[in-house]
N, C-alpha and C positions, 0 to 999 in steps of 0.2 A: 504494500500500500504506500510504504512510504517514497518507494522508487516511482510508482504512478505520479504521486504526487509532486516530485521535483521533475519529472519528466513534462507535467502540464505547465508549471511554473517556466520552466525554460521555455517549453513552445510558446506560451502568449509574451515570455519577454521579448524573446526573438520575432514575432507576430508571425509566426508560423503556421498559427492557427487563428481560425474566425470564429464567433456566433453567428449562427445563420437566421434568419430575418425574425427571429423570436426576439433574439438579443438575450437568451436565456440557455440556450443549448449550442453544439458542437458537433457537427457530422461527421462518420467517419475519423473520427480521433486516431483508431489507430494505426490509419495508412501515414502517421506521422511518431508515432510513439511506441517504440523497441517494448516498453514497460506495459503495456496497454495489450498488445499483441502477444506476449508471454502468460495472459491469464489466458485470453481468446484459443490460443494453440496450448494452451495446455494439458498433458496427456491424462491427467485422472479427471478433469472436469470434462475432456471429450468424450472419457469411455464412459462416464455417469448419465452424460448427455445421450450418448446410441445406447445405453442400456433402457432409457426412458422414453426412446423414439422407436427405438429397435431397427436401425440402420446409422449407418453412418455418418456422421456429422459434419456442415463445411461453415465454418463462421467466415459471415462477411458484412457485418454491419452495426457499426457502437454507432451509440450516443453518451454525451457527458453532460453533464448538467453542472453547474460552480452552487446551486440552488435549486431547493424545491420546483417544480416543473410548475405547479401551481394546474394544470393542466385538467381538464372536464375529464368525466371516465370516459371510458373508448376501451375497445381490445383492438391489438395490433393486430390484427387479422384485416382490417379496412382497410389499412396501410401498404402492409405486406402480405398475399394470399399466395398461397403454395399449391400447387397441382399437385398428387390428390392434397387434400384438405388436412390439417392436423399435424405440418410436418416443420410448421414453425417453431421455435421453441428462442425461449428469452431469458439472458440472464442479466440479473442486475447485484452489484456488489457496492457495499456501504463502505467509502473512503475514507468517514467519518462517522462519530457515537452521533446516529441519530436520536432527539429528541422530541417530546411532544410537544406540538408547535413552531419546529422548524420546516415544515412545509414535505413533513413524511410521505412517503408511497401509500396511497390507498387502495386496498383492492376490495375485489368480492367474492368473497368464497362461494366455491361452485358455481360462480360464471362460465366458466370454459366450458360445462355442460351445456348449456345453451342452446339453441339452433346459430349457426353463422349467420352473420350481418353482411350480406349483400349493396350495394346502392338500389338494385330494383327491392329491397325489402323495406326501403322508407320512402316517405315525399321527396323528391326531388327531381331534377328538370335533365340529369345529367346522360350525356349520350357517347358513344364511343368517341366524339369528336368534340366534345363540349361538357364541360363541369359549371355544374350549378354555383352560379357564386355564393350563392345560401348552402351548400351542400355538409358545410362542416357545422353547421348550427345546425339545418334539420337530423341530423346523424346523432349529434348529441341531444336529442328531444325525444330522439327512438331510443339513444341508450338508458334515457333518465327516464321515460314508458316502460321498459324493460326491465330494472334496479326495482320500480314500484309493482308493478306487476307482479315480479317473480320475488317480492318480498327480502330483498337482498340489503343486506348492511355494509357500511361501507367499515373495513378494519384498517386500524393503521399498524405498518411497520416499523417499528422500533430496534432496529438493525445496532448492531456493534462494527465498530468499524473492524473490516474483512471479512464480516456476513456476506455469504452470497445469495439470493433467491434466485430459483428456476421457476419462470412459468410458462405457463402454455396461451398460445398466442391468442385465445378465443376470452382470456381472461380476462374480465373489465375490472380494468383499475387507471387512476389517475392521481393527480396530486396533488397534497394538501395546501392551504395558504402557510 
């Protein structure tokens, strides 16, 4: 953790790296960070990961956050969809002692059961060649229809830093203020 951490430290001194138009997050972090890319390939969290998918595993996409994402529930499934279905998988690792009130990871247990979220599964105008520009607010109206619906509480993670969580891409969670 502590090698991530000087590894991020020198990429924004050097301005090596950007926030992309959030101004809150970092894409692809570790096509820039040696330290970043040693959890990502790393051989016991890969063989944990294909014991959990039941095939093989190819990481190819971080996000960093300096702060709470603050961000609506969603499952990365909307985002990122896999042919067949089910073969995303997400890990996220605490760099630091999360606290209550520092803008924690929220999730929802037994989310990922769910039926998948589609665009043809809510309102929206969007077509193979055109995105509704309401599309990420109607999306979050169907995931916050869903949370009530399916009687879902939102839990927080209170991670130690070097906790890692695994989850499955169909899993709504977002995060806190």
């Amino acid at each position: 953790i502590s090698s991530i951490i000087r590894s991020i430290s020198n990429l924004k001194q050097n301005e090596q790296i950007q926030y992309n138009y959030s101004g809150k997050k970092i894409m692809q972090i570790h096509k820039k960070s040696a330290a970043i890319q040693a959890i990502m390939y790393d051989n016991t969290l890969l063989k944990k990961l294909k014991f959990i998918l039941g095939k093989e595993v190819t990481p190819y996409h971080s996000i960093y956050f300096d702060q709470g994402s603050e961000q609506a529930p969603h499952s990365d499934n909307i985002h990122m969809s896999t042919y067949p279905k089910g073969f995303l998988i997400a890990v996220w690792v605490a760099l630091e002692d999360i606290e209550e009130g520092s803008g924690e990871l929220l999730y929802y247990e037994g989310s990922h059961k769910l039926p998948y979220l589609y665009n043809e599964d809510y309102d929206n105008n969007s077509t193979g060649l055109w995105i509704d520009q309401n599309a990420n607010k109607k999306y979050e109206k169907k995931i916050d229809d869903l949370i009530i619906e399916n009687h879902l509480e939102a839990k927080k993670l209170l991670a130690k830093k070097g906790d890692i969580l695994i989850w499955h891409a169909n899993l709504i969670h977002g995060g806190a203020k």
